[in-house]
N, C-alpha and C positions, 0 to 999 in steps of 0.2 A: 929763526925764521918767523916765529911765533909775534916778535918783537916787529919786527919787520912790513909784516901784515897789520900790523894797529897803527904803525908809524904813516903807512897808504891810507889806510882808512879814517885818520884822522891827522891833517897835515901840521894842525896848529897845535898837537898834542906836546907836552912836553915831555924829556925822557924820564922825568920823575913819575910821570902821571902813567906815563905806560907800565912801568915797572908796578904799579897800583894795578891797573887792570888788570896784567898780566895774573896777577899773585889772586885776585879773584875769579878770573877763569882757572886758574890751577887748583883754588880749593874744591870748584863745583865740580872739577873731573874723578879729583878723590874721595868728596862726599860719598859714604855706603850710601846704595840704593835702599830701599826701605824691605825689609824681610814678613812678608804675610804669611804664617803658616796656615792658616785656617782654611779647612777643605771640608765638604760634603763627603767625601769618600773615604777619608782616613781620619777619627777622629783622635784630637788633640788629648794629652792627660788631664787640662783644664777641662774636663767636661764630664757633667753627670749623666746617666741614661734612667729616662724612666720609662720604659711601655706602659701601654695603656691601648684599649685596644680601637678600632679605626673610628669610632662615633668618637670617643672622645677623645683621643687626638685630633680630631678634626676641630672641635667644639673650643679646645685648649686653643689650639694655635691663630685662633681669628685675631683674641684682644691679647698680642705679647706685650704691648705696652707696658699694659695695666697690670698682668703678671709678672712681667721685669721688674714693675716698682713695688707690688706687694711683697715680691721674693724677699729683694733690698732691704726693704722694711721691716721685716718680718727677722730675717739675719740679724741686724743692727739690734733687733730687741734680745735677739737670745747672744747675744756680742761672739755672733761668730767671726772672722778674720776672713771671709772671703764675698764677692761680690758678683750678681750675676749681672751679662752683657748683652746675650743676646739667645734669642729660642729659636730651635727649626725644628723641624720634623723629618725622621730618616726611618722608614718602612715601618712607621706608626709607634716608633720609640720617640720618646720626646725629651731631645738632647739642649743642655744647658748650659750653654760654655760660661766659666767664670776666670775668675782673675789669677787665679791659685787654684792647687791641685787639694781636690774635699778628702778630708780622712776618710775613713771607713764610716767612723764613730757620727758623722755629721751628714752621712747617709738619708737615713732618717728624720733627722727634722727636717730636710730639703724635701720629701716627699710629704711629709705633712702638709707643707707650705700647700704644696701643688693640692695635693687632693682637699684641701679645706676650700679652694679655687672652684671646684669643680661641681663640688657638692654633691649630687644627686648620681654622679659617675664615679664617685672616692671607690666603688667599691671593684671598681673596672681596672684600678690598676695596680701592676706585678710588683714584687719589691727593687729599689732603682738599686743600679750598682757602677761602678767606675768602669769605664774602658780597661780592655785589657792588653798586655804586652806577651806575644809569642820569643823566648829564647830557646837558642840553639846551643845544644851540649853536646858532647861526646862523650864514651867511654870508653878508654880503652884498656890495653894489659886482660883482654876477656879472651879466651880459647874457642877458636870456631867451631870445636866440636864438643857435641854434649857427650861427657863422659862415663854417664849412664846407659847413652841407646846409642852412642857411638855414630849420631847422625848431627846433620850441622844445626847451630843452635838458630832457634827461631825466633820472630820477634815476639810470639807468647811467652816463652821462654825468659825473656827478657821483662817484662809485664812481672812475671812472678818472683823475679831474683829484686825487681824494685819494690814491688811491694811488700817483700817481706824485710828488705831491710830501712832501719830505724830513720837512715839522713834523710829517707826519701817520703818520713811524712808529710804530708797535706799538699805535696808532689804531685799534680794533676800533668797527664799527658796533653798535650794537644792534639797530637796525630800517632800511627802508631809505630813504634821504635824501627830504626832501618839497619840489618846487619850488611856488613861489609865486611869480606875476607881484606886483610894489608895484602896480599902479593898473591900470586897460583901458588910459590912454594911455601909456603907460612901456614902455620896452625893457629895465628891469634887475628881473632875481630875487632873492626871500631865499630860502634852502637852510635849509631847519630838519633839522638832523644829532641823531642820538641818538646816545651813546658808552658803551662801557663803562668805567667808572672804579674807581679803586683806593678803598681806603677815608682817605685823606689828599683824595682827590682831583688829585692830582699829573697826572693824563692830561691833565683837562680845564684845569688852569691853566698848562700850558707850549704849549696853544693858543689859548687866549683872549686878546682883540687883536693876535694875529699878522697880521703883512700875509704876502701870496702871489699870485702871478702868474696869471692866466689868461690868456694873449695879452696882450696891452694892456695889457686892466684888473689893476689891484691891486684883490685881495677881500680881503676883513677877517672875523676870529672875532669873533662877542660871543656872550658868556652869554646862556641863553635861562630864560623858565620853562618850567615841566614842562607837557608836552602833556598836556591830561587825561584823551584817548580812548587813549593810551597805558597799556594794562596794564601791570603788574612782575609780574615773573617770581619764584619762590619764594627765588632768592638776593638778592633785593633787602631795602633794609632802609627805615625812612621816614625 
């Protein structure tokens, strides 16, 4: 039909030449559309945060040019591997998206950059740090009742069984732990845990399917989905 339609619209066409057109309107309908992740509202892992507080965020953000090019410049001297794009401003954090995701370690001189920029305000700002990644875990094989006070175990309760044990250093909560009984006739709980994670995600997969002791029982880590009533917070990315 397609053919058809080109053979009307162009009568002195040949069938060589339509089967040409054709094959060009066929590529433009499978060409991918072009993919923008980049939002105001959910920041990307390409990007550094640095607060500073509202005078001089303000002061920062007039000349991004000139700051985009000293950044550039400045990188290339210390032969870091990544590149800044572009500057905004998100509730007086001054976010810098770049090309590639910044180590930790490369933290630091990025903020140097900025506050040698600033000068008379270097001392206005906080130290910068990466966006960060909420994951969702569970625990289960854990007994809904405490078998101390013989009443159901609580999300404190749960705070203290992690922090005492070893998998779960440098193991930062996000929100705090949710107990769920499995069924009315059952004695064992899931724990849905929220964590804060790196942008590798490294936190959350040196705990996931770990075994760990609670009395008795061995409890177990699995990956969870994302809870949905669960907000992110403005360092989070999607």
């Amino acid at each position: 039909m397609n053919m058809l339609k080109i053979k009307e619209m162009f009568l002195k066409l040949q069938n060589q030449k339509i089967n040409q057109v054709q094959k060009i309107i066929n590529r433009g309908k499978n060409k991918p559309k072009p993919c923008i992740n980049m939002t105001t509202k959910s920041l990307s892992c390409k990007q550094i945060i640095i607060p500073m507080n509202k005078e001089a965020a303000n002061k920062y953000i007039k000349d991004t040019s000139n700051h985009i090019s000293s950044i550039n410049q400045a990188l290339k001297v210390i032969k870091l591997s990544i590149i800044a794009n572009f500057i905004y401003v998100d509730n007086r954090d001054i976010i810098i998206s770049t090309n590639n995701i910044t180590s930790p370690s490369n933290l630091q001189e990025v903020k140097k950059i900025v506050k040698n920029s600033l000068q008379d305000n270097d001392d206005q700002i906080a130290f910068s740090r990466l966006p960060q990644l909420k994951s969702y875990l569970k625990i289960v094989r854990i007994p809904y009742l405490n078998k101390q006070t013989n009443a159901c175990i609580l999300s404190e309760d749960i705070k203290k069984i992690l922090k005492s044990n070893y998998i779960f250093n440098n193991i930062v909560l996000a929100s705090r732990p949710q107990v769920i009984k499995i069924s009315p006739k059952s004695d064992m709980a899931i724990i849905w845990i929220d964590i804060w994670n790196t942008q590798n995600r490294s936190n959350a997969k040196k705990i996931i399917n770990r075994l760990f002791n609670i009395g008795s029982f061995i409890a177990m880590v699995h990956e969870a989905n994302m809870n949905s009533d669960v907000s992110q917070c403005k360092n989070c990315w999607k």
